[in-house]
C-alpha atoms as a printed R data frame, in Angstrom:
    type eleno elety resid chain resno       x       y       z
1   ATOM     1    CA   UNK     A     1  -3.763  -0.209 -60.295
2   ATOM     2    CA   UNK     A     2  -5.674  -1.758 -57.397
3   ATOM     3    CA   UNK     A     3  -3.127  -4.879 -57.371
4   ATOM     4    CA   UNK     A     4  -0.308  -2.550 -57.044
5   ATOM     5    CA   UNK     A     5  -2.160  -0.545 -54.159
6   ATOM     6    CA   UNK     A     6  -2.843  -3.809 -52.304
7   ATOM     7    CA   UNK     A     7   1.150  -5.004 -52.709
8   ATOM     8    CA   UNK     A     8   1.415  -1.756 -51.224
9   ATOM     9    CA   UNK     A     9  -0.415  -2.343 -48.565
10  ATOM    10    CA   UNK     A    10   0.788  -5.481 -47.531
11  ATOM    11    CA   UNK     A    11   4.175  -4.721 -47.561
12  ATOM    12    CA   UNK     A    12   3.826  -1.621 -45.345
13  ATOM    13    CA   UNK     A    13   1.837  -3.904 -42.711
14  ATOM    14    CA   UNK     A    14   4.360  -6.379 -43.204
15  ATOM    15    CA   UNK     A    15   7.010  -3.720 -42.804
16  ATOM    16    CA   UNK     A    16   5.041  -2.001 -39.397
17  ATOM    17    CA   UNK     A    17   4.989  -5.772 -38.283
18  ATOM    18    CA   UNK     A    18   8.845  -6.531 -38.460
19  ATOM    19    CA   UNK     A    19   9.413  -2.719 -36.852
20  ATOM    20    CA   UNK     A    20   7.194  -3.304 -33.831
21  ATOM    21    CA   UNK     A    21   8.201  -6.547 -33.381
22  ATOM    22    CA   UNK     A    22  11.920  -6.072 -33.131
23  ATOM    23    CA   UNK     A    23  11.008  -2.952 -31.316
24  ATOM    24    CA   UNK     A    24   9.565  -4.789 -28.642
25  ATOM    25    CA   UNK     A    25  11.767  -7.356 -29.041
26  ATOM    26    CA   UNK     A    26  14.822  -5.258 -28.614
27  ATOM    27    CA   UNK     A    27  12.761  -3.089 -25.397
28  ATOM    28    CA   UNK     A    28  11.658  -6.132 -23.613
29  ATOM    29    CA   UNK     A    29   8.254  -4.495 -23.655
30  ATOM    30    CA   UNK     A    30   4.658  -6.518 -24.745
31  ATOM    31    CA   UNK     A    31   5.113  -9.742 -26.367
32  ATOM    32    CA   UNK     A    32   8.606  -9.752 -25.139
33  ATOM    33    CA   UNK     A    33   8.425  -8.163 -21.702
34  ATOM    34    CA   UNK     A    34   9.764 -10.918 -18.983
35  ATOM    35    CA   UNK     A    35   7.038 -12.423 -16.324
36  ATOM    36    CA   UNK     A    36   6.453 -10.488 -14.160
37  ATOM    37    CA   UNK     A    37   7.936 -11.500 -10.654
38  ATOM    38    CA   UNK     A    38   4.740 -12.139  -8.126
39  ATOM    39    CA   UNK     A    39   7.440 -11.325  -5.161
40  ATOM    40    CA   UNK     A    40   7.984  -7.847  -6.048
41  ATOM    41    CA   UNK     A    41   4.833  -7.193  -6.380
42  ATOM    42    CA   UNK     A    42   3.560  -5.928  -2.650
43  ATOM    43    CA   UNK     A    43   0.859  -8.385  -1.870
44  ATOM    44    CA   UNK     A    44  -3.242  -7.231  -1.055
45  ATOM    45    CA   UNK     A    45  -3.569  -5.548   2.480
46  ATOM    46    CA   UNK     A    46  -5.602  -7.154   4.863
47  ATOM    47    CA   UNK     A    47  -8.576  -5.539   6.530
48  ATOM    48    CA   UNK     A    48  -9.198  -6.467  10.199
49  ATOM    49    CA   UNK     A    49 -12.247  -5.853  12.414
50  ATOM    50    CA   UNK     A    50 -12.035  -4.321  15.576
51  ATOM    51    CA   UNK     A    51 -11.665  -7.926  18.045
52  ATOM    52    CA   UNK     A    52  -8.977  -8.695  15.344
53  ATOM    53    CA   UNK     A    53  -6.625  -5.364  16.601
54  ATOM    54    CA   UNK     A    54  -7.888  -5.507  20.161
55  ATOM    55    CA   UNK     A    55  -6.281  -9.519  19.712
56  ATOM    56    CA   UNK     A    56  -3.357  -8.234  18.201
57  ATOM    57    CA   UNK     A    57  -3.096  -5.224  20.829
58  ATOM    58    CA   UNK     A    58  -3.574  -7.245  24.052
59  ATOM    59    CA   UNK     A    59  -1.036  -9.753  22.901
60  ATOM    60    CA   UNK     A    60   1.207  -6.975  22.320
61  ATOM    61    CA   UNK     A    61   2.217  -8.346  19.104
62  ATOM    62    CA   UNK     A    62   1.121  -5.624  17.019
63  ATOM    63    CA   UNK     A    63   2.767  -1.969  16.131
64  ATOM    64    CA   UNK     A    64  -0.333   0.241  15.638
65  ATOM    65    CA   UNK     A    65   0.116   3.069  12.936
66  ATOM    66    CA   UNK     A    66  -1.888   5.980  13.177
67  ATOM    67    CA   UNK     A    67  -2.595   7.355   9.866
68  ATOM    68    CA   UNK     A    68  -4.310  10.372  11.091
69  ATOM    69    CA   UNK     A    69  -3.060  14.539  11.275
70  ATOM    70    CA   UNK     A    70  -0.411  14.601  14.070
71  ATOM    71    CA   UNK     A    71  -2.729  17.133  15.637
72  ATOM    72    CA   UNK     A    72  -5.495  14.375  16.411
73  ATOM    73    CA   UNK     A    73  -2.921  11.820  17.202
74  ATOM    74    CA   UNK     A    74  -1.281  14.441  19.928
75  ATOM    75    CA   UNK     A    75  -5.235  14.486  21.264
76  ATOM    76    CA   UNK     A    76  -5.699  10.982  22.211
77  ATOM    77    CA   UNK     A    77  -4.753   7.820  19.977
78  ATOM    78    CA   UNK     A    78  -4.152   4.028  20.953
79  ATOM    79    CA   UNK     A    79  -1.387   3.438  23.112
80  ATOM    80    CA   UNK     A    80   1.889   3.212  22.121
81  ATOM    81    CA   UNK     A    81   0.935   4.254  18.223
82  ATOM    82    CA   UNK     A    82   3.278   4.931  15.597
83  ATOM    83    CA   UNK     A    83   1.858   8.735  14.270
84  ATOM    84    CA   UNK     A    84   2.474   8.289  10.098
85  ATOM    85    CA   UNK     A    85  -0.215  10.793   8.389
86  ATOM    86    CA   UNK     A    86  -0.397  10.528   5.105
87  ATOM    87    CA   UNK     A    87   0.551  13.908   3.755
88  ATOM    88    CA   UNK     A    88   3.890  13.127   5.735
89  ATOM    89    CA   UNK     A    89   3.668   9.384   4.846
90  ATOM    90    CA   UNK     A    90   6.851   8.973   2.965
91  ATOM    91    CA   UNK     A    91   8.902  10.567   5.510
92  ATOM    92    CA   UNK     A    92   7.336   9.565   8.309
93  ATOM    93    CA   UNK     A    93   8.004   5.373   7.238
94  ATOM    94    CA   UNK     A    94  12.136   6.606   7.438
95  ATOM    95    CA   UNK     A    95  11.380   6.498  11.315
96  ATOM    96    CA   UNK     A    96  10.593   2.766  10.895
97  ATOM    97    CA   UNK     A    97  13.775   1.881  10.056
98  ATOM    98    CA   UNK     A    98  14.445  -0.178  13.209
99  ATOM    99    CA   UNK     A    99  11.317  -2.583  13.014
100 ATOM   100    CA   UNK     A   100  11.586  -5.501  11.340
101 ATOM   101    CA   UNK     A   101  10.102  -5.621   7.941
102 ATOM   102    CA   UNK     A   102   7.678  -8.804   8.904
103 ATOM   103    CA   UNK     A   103   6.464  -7.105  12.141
104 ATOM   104    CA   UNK     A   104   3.160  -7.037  12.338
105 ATOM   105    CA   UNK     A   105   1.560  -3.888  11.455
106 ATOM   106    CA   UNK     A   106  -2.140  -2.702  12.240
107 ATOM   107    CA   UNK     A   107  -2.898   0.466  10.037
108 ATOM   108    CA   UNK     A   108  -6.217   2.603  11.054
109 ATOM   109    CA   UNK     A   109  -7.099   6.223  10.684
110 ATOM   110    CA   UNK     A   110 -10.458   7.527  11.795
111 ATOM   111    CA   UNK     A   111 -12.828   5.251  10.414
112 ATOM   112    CA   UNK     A   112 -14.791   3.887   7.697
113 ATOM   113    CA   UNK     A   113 -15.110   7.482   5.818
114 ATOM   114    CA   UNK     A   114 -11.080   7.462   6.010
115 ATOM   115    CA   UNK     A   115  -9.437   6.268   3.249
116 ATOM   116    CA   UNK     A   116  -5.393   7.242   4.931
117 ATOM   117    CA   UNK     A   117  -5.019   3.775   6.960
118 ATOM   118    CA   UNK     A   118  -5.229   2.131   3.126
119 ATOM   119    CA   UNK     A   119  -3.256   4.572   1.250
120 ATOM   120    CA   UNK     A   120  -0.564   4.833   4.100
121 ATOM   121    CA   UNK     A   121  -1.150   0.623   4.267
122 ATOM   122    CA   UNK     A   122   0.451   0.180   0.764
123 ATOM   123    CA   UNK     A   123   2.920   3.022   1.126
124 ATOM   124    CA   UNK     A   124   4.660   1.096   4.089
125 ATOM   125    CA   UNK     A   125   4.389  -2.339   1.921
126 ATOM   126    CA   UNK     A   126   6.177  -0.420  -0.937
127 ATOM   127    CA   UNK     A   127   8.888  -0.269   1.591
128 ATOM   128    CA   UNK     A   128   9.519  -3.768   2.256
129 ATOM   129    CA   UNK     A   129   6.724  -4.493   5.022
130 ATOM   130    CA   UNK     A   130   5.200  -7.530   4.392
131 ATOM   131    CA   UNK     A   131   2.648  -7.913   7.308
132 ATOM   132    CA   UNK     A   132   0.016  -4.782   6.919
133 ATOM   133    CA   UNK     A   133  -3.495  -4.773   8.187
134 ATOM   134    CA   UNK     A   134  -5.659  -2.296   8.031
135 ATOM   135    CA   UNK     A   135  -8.063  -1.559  11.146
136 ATOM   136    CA   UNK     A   136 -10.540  -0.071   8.590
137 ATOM   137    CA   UNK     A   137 -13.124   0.575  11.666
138 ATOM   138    CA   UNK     A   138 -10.022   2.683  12.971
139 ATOM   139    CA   UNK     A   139 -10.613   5.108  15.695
140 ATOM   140    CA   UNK     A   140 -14.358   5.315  15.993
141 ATOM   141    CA   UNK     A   141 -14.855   1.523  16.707
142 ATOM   142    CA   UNK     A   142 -11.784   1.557  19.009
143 ATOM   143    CA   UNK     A   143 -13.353   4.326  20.774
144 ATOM   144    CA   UNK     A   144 -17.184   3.030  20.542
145 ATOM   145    CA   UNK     A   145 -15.441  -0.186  22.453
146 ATOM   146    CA   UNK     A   146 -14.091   1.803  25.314
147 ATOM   147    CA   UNK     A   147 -10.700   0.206  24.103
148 ATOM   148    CA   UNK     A   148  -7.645   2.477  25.850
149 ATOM   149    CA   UNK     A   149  -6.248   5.096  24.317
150 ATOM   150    CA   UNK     A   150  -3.613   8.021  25.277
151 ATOM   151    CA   UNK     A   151  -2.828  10.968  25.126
152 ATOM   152    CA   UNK     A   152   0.797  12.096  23.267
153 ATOM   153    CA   UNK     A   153   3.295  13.644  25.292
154 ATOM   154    CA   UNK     A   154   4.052  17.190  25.371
């Protein structure tokens, strides 16, 4: 009786090993799943300090994003900034369209509490962007600097 129970056993493992095998097999999943391709997978985003984006701001080399509400980007934000809040993120990139996917890009929101400049960061490399900083001082070191800023438009 306990021979018979352990044939039993071993051919249902052997059985669940043959199924899951050729199940993956067949998927492409685990075992079988192909390499994953490091180029599709968006890259880590850089975090800059505040000389870093004032560099990259007198040079006029860099397209600032502002990852704040649209209400405090109409207030006052850095000149010539890119308004992409992150409730509207998704959206908001559309706009982008016409700058070229290895411009430089400086990311901030309001500061070191705010977590938008990241989350709207990888949101614009999902898109294709391959040249994202985030200012992760953002708008209160800009500010504490005396760096210019503007006020939107109305």
């Amino acid at each position: 009786m306990i021979r018979q129970s352990i044939r039993e056993a071993v051919i249902l493992i052997l059985l669940a090993v043959v199924f899951g095998t050729s199940y993956t097999f067949v998927t492409h999943r685990g075992l079988f799943a192909p390499p994953a391709n490091a180029s599709s997978r968006p890259s880590p985003i850089s975090t800059i300090d505040v000389a870093a984006a004032k560099r990259g701001f007198d040079a006029g080399a860099a397209l600032f994003i502002d990852a704040r509400h649209s209400f405090e980007f109409s207030r006052r934000h850095i000149p010539h900034a890119v308004n992409i809040p992150l409730a509207d993120a998704d959206a908001a990139i559309s706009r982008l369209d016409s700058v070229s996917r290895d411009r430089y890009l400086i990311v901030y929101c309001d500061g070191a509490e705010c977590n938008s400049s990241m989350d709207v960061g990888v949101r614009l490399m999902q898109a294709g962007f391959t040249n994202v900083h985030v200012f992760f001082g953002g708008w209160e070191e800009w500010t504490g600097k005396g760096y210019p800023t503007e006020r939107s438009a109305s």
